[in-house]
N, C-alpha and C positions, 0 to 999 in steps of 0.2 A: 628361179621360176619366172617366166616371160611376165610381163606386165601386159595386159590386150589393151588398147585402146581404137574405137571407135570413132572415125571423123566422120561426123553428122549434119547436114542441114539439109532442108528437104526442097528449099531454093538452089537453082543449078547457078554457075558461074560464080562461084564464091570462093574459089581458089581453095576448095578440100582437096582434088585430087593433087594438085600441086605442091599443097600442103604434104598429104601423105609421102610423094616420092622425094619431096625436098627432105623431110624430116630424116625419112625410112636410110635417105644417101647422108645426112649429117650425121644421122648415130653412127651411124659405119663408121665415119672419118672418125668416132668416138672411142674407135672400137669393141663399140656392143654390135650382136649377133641382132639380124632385123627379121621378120618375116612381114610380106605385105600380101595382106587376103584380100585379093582385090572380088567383092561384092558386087559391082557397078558393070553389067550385061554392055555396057557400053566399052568397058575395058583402055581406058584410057591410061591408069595407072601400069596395066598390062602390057602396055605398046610402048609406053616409056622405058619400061624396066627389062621387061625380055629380051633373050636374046634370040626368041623368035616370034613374027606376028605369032597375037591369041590363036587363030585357025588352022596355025603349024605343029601347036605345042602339043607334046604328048601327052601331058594330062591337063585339068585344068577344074575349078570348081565346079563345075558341072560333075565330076564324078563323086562327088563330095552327095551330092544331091540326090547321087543315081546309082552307086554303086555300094554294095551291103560294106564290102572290106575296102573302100577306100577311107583313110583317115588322112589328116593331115599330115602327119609325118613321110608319108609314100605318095601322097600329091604334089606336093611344092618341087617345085624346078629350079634351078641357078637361072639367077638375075646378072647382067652384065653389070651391078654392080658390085665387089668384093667385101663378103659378111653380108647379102642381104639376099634373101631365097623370095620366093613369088611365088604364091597358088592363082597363076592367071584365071583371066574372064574371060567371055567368049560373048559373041551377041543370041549364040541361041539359051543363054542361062534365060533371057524373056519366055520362051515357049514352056521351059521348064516350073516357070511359078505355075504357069498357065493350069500346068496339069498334075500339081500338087493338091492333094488331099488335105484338108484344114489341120487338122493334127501334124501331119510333115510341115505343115509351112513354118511352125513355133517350134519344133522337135530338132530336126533336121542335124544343123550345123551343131547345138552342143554334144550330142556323141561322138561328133566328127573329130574333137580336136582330143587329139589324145596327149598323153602326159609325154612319151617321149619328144612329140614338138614345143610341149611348155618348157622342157628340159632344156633343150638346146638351145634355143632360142630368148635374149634379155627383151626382144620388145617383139609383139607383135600386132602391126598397124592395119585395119579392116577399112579401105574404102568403099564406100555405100554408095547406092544411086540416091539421085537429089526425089527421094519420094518418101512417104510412110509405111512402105509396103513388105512384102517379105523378107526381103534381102536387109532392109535395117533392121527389121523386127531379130532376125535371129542374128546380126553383129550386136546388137543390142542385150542379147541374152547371153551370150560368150564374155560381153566385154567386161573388164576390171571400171573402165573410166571411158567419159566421152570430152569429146573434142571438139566444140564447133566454132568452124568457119566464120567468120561475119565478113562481107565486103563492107566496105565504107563508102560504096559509089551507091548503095540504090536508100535512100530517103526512110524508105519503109522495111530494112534487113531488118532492124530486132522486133516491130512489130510484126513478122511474119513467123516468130520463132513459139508460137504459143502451144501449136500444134504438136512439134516437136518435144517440146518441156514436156507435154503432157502424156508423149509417150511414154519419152524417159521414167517420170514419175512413176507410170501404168507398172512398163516393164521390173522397174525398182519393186514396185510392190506386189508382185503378182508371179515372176518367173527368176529374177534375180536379184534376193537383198542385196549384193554386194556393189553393184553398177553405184558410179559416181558420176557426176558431173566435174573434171578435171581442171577444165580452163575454157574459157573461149576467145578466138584468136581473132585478130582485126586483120582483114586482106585491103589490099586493096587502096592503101590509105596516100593519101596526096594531101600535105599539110596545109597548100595553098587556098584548101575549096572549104567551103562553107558547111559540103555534104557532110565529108572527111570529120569536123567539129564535132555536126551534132552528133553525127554517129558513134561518136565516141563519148561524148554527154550522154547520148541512150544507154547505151553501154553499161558505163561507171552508175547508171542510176536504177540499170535492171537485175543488176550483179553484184555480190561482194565484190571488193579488191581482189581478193586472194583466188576470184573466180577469172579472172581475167589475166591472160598474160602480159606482162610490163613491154615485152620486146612485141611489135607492129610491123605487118610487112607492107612498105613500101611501094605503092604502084608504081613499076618499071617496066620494059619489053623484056628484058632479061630472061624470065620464066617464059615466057612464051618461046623467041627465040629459040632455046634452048630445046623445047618441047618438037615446034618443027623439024627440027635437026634428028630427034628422035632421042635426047641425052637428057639427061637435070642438069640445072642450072650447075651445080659444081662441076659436071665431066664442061660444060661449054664456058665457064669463067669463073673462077673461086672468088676473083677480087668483085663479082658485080653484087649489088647491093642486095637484094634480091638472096643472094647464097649468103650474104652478112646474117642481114636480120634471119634467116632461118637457122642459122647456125647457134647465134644468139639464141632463139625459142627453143634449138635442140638443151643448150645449156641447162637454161630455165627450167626444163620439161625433166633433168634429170635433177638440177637444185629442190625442186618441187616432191620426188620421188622420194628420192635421200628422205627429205624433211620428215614425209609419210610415215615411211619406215621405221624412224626412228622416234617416231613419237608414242 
């Protein structure tokens, strides 16, 4: 049965999307089955991973939202990456909140995901837009576990995460006991700076240990790069560092799972 995990943070530029498709292309090389539901009307994880822009694709979440028999299983499209399927975004999923009904905006996505896509699938990875609004609210309500992002470049990342926590919290107790707080990942990190430090000081002193992943990724052009080209960093360079340390966190994220399970 898929494990859902949830990349969260409601500040943009923090390297979630990147996170997700780096991660979504590590388990592959893993060989576990990925799905990535990409949330985010911006569809950035959808333009990396497609093999065709979001405005091409024959289906995409938006049907999810709109149509009575769409569920996941008959949504998702092949990713040009091998083992890893995609339920693209589109930019009009925006118009879509717009004209949701309160009731659909919390409802929505968990009927959507039916069992035969838990089945087939070992992880399936939901990137969100950087906001509190619908689209996290119902990743938030599907998910097993969340994920969040920190960059290490902005002074005030974990003081901005209050908001978020306290959804988290909300949704835990109100629509799904089961949601976890997983891990939270440091992006972004340059050991040379000052910022980098403290942010990691915030960190270690806002969180258990065990809340936080050991492996750090690295600020390098590598992910971007990559991204222009239209690839993840593994299709554009497996040796760059950047694919290292993600590779690494995919490890972690399964050492971590293992541990769950078995306890």
């Amino acid at each position: 049965m898929a494990h859902i995990i949830a990349f969260a943070n409601q500040k943009g530029g923090v390297g979630k999307t990147a996170s997700v498709i780096s991660l979504a292309h590590a388990l592959a090389m893993r060989e576990k089955k990925v799905l990535v539901i990409d949330l985010d009307p911006q569809g950035n994880s959808s333009r990396i991973l497609g093999k065709l822009l979001p405005s091409e694709q024959p289906r995409t979440v938006i049907d999810l939202f709109t149509k009575k028999t769409a569920i996941v299983s008959n949504t998702c499209v092949d990713s040009q990456i091998k083992g890893v399927k995609l339920v693209p975004s589109y930019l009009k999923l925006f118009e879509i909140e717009r004209s949701m009904k309160e009731i659909e905006r919390l409802s929505t996505l968990r009927a959507k995901v039916d069992r035969a896509a838990l089945e087939e699938f070992d992880f399936v990875l939901v990137d969100t837009p950087p906001n509190l609004g619908t689209f996290l609210l119902n990743a938030l309500i599907i998910a097993d576990y969340v994920i969040i992002p920190i960059d290490a470049e902005s002074i005030f990342a974990v003081e901005g995460l209050d908001g978020l926590l306290e959804t988290i919290s909300d949704v835990k107790s109100t629509l799904n006991p089961k949601l976890k707080l997983l891990k939270v990942l440091l992006t972004m990190v340059d050991g040379r700076t000052n910022t980098s430090r403290i942010i990691r000081e915030q960190v270690t002193r806002a969180f258990d240990e065990e809340q936080v992943f050991r492996t750090t990724i690295t600020k390098n052009t590598s992910v971007n790069k990559a991204h222009l080209q239209g690839v993840t960093v593994f299709q554009d360079d497996r040796k760059a560092l950047a694919a290292k340390d993600y590779m690494k966190v995919a490890e972690e994220l399964l050492e971590c799972l293992n541990s769950s399970n078995n306890s």
